[in-house]
DRENNUKE-290021 format. One record per residue: x, y, z of N, C-alpha, C in turn; residue in three letters. Coordinates in steps of 0.2 Angstrom, whole numbers, plus 2048, in hexadecimal, padded with zeros to 3 digits. Example, Ala and Ser with C-alpha at 12.3 -4.5 7.8 and 13.67 -1.06 7.14 Angstrom:
<sites>
8427E482783E7EA8278427F0827ALA/8407F58238447FB824840800827SER/
</sites>
This chain:
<sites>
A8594EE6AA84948E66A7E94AE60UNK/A7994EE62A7394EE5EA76954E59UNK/A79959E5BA7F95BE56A84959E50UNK/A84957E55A89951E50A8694FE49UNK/A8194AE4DA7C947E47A7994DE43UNK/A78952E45A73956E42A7795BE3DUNK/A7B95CE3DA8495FE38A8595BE36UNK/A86954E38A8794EE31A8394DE2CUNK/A7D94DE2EA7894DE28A77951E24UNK/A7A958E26A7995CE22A8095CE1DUNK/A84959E1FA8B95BE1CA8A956E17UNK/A8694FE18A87948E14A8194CE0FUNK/A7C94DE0FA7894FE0BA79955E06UNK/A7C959E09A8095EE05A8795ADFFUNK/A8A955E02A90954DFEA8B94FDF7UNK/A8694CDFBA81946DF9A8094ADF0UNK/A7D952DF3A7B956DECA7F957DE9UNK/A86959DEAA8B95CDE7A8E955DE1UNK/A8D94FDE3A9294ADE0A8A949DDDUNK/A87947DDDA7E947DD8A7F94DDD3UNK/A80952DD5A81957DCFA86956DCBUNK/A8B956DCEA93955DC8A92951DC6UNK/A8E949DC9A8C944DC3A88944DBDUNK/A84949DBFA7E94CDBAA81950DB5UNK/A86953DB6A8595ADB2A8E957DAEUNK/A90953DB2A98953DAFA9894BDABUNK/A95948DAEA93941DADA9A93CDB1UNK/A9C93DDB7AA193ADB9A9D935DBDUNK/A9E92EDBAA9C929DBEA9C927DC5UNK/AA492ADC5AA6927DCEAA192BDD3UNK/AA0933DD2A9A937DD6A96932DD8UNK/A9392DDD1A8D92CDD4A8C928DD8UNK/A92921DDAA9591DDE1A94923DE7UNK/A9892BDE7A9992DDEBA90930DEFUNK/A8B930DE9A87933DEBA8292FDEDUNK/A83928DECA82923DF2A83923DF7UNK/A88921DFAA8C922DFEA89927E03UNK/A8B92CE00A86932E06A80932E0AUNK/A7E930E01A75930E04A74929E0BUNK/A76925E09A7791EE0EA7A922E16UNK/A80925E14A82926E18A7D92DE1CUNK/A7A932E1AA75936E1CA71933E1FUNK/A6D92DE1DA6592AE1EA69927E26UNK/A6D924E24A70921E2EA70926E30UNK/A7392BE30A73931E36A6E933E37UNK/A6A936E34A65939E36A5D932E3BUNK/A5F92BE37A5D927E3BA5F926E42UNK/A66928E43A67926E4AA6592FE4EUNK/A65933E49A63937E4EA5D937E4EUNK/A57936E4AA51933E4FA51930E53UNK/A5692CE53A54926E59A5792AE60UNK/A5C92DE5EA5F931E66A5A935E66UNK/A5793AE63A5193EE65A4B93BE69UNK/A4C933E67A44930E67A4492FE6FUNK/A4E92AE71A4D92BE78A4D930E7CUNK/A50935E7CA4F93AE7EA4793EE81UNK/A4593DE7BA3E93EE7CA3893BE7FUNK/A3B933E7DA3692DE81A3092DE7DUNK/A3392EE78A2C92FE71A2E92FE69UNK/A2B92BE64A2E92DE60A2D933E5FUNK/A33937E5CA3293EE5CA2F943E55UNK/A29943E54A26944E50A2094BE50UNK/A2194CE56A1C954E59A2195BE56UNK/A28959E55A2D95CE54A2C95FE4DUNK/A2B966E4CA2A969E44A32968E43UNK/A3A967E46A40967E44A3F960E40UNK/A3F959E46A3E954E44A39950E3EUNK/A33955E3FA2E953E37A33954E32UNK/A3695AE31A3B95BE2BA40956E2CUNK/A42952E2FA4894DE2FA45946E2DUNK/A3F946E31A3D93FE2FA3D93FE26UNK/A38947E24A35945E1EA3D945E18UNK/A43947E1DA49946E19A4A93FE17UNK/A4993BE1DA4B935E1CA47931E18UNK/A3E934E18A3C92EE13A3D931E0DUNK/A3E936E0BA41937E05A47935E01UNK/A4B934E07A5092EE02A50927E04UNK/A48925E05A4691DE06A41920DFEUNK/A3E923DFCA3B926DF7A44925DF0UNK/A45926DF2A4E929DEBA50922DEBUNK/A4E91EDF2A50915DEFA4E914DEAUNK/A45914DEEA42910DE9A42913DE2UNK/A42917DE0A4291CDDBA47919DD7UNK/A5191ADDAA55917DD5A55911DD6UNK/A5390BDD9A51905DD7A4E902DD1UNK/A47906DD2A41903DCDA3F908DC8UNK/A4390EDC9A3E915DC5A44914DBEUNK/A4691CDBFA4B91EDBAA51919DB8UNK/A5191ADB1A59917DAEA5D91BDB0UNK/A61921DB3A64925DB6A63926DBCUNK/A67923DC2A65924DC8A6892BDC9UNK/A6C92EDC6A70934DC7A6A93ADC7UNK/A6793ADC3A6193FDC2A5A93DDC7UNK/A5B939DCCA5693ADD1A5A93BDD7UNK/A6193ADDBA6593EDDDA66946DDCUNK/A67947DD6A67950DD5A5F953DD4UNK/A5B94FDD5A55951DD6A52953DE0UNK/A5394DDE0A5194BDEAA5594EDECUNK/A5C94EDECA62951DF2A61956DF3UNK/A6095CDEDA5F962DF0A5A967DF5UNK/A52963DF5A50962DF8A5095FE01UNK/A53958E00A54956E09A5795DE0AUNK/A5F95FE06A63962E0AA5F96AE0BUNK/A5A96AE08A56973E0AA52970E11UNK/A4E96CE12A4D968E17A51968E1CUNK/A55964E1DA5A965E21A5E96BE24UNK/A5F970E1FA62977E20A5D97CE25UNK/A5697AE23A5297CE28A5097BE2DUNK/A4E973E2DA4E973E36A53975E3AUNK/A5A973E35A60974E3BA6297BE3CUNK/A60981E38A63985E37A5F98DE37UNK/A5998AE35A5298FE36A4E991E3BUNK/A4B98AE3BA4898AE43A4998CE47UNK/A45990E4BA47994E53A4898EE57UNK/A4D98FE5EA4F98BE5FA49987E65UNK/A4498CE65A3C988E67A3A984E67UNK/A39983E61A3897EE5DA3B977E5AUNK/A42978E5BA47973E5BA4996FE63UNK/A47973E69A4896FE70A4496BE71UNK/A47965E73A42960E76A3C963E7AUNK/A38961E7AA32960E7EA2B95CE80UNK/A2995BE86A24954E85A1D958E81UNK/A1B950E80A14953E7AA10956E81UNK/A0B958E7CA0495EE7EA01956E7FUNK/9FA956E849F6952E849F294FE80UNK/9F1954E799EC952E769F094FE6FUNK/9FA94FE709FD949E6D9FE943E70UNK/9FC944E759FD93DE799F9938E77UNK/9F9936E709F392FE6F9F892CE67UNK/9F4926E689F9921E639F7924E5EUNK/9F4927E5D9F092AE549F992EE52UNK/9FB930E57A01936E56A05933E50UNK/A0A92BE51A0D928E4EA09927E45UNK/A03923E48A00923E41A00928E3DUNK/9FC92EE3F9F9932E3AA01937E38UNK/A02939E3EA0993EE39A0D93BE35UNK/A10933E38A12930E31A0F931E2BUNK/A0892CE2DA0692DE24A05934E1FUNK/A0593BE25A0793EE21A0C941E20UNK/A11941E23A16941E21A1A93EE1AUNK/A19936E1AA19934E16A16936E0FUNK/A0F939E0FA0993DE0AA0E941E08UNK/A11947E0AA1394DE09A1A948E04UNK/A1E945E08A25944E04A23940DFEUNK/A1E93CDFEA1D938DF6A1A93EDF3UNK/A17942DF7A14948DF0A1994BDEEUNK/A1C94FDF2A21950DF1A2794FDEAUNK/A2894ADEDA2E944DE9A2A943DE0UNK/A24942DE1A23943DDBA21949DD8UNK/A1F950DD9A1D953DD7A25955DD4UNK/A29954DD7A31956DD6A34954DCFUNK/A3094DDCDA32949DC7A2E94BDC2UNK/A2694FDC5A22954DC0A27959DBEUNK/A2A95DDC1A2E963DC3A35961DBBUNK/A3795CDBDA3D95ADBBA3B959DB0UNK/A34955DB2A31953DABA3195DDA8UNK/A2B961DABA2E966DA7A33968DA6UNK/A38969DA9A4096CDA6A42969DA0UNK/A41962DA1A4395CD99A3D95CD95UNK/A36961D95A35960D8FA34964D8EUNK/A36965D87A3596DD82A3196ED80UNK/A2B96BD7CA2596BD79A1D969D7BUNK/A1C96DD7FA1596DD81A10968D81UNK/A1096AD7BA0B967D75A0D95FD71UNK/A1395FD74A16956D72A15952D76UNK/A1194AD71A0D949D74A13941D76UNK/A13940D7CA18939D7DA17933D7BUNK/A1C92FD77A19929D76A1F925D75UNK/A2091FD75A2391AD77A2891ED71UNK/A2E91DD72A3591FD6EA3C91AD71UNK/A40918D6CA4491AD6EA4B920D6FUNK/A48924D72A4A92AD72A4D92BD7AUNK/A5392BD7DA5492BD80A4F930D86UNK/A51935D83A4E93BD86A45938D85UNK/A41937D81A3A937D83A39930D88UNK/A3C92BD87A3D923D8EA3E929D92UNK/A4392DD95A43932D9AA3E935D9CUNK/A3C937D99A3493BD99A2E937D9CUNK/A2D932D98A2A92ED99A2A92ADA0UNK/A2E929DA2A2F925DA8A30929DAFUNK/A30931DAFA30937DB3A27937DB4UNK/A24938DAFA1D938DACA1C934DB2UNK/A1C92CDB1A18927DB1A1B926DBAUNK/A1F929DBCA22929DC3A2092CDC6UNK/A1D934DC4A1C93ADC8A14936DCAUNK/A11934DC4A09932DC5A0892DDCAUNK/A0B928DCBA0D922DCEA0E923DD7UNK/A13929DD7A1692CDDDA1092FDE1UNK/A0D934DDDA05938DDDA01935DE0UNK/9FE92FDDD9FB92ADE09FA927DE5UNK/A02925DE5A02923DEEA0292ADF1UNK/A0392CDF2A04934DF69FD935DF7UNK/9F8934DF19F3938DF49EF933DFAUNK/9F092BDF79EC928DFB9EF927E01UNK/9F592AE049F7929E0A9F6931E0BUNK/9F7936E089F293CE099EB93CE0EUNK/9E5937E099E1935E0A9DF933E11UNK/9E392DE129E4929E199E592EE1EUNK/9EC933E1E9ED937E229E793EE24UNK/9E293FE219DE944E239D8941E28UNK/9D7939E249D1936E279D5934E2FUNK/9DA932E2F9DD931E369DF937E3AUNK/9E093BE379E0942E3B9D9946E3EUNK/9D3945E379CC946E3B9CA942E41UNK/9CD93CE429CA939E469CD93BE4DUNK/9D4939E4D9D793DE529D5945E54UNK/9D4949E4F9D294FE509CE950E54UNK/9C794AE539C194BE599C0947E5FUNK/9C7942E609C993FE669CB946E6BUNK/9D394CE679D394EE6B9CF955E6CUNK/9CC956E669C995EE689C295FE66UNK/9C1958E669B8958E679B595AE60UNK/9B9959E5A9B695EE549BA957E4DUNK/9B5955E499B9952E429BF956E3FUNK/9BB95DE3B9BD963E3B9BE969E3DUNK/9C296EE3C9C1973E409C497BE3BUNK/9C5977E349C697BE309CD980E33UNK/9D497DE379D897DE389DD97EE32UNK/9E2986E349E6986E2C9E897FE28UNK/9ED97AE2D9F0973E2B9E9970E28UNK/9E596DE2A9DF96DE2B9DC96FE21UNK/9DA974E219D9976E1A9DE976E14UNK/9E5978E169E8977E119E8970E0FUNK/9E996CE149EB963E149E3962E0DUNK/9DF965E0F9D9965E0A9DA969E02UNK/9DD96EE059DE971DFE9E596EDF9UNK/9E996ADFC9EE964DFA9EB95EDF8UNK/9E695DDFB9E2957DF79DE957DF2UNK/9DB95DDF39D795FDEC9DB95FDE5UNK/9E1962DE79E3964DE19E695BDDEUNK/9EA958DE39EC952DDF9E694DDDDUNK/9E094FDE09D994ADE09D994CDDAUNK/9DC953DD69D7956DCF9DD952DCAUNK/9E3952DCC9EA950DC89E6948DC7UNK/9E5944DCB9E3940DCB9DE93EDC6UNK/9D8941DC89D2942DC39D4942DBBUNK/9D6948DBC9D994BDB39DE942DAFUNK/9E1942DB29E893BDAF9E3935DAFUNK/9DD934DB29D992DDB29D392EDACUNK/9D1933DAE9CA934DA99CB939DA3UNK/9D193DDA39D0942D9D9DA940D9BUNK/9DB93AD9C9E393BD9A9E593FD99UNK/9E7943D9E9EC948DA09F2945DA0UNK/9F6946D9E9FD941D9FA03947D9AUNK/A0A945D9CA0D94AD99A0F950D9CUNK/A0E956D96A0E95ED9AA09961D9FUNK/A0595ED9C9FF962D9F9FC95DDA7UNK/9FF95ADA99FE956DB2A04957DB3UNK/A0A958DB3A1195DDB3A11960DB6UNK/A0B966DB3A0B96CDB4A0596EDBDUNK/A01967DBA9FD968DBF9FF964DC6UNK/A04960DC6A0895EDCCA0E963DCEUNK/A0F967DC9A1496DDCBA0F971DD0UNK/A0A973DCFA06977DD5A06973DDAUNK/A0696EDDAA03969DDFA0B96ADE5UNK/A0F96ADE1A17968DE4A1596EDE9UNK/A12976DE6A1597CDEBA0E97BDEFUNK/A0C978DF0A05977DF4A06973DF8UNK/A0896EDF7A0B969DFCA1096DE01UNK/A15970E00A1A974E04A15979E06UNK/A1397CE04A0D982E09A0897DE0FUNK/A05977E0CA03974E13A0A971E18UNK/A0E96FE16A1396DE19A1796FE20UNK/A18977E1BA1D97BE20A1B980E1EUNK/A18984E1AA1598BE19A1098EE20UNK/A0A987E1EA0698AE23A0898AE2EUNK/A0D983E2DA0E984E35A11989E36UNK/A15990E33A19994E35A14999E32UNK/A1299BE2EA0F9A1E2EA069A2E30UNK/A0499CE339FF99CE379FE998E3DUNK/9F999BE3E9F6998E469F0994E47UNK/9F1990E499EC98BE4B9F0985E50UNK/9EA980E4E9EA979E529F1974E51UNK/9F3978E499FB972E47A00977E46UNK/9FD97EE47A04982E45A07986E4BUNK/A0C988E47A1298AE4DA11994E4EUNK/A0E995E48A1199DE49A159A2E47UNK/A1B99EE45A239A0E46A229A7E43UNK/A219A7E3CA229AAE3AA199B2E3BUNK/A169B1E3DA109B5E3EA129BBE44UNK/
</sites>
């Protein structure tokens, strides 16, 4: 069954990108129905397979680095609702943005991962406390809204040609698109850092419940700090120096590969108190 589930999402998410693109690039309407469709129909599966994992486990299952990558799928396209809801006048171009991502996500845990790391297992003692739900939520959640925006940073450079040009209200199809990437990416930033924020202070707490220490200058641990800093400075620069446009673009692009190195860089390629090792 967990097969099952876990093949399906990859195949719905895969077809999800594929009709998102040919809407994008061909402009065929029906796609865009079909890239619905998928995405809906992804988000259920991978919901019930959290849930089958969850019983299985007797926990919600969240110690899992397979399952981190699956939850942070699903709030990703609870992020691409609200996005094509209330964001973009094109929901097609936040589709061919997001999908290709869940589905690298996806391809990973199910497909990368040693199969270690993917078998059930009960938690270690020092997961054993209600901080567990709270704190890797909310950073989980942190990573996918930075993420999700730094993407629409990402997206704003491709669309704009000129450095040096400065945005302002148009009717210009193209600059309203600009404009409203801009005003998304920053928006998106925000919440991410302050649930960022939240996620670090409830992590030191727990930290010293279970291993007697606030900090301990732990890889996760530092980068989670060197991913706040940089969006704490994104943030700074757009409030007090109007940074807005190319130049916070450029600096939520670093942010985008800084977030994936706290994420899933450092649990595989080092060792500590939140990493795995795999790759060392």
């Amino acid at each position: 069954m967990e097969n099952f589930l876990n093949n399906g999402s990859f195949f719905l998410l895969l077809c999800a990108m594929s009709f998102y693109w040919i809407r994008a690039f061909f402009n065929v309407s029906f796609f865009l129905f079909l890239g619905k469709f998928a995405i809906i129909a992804g988000n259920f599966t991978l919901f019930f397979l959290l849930i089958f994992r969850g019983l299985n486990e007797h926990h919600f299952p969240l110690s899992n680095p397979a399952i981190k990558n699956i939850v942070t799928e699903i709030q990703n396209r609870n992020n691409y609702k609200i996005l094509l809801e209330k964001g973009l006048s094109d929901p097609a171009l936040i589709g061919a943005i997001f999908a290709p991502t869940a589905l690298f996500l996806n391809a990973f845990a199910s497909f990368q991962l040693p199969e270690s790391l993917q078998k059930l297992s009960p938690l270690i003692p020092a997961l054993q406390s209600n901080w567990l739900m709270m704190h890797v939520t909310v950073m989980l959640l942190s990573y996918t809204t930075l993420i999700s925006a730094s993407l629409l940073a990402i997206a704003f450079l491709i669309l704009f040609e000129n450095p040096k040009q400065v945005l302002t209200t148009s009717s210009s199809k193209k600059i309203g698109l600009l404009n409203q990437l801009d005003q998304l990416s920053f928006r998106g930033i925000g919440i991410g850092f302050a649930l960022l924020t939240v996620g670090i202070l409830s992590g030191s707490v727990w930290a010293n419940e279970a291993w007697g220490s606030y900090w301990s200058w732990d890889p996760k641990e530092t980068w989670s700090f060197v991913t706040w800093l940089v969006f704490a400075i994104y943030l700074h620069l757009r409030l007090t120096r109007n940074w807005s446009g190319w130049k916070s673009a450029v600096l939520a692009t670093i942010g985008f590969f800084i977030v994936w190195v706290c994420f899933l860089g450092v649990n595989f390629l080092a060792k500590g108190l939140h990493s795995y090792g795999w790759l060392s």
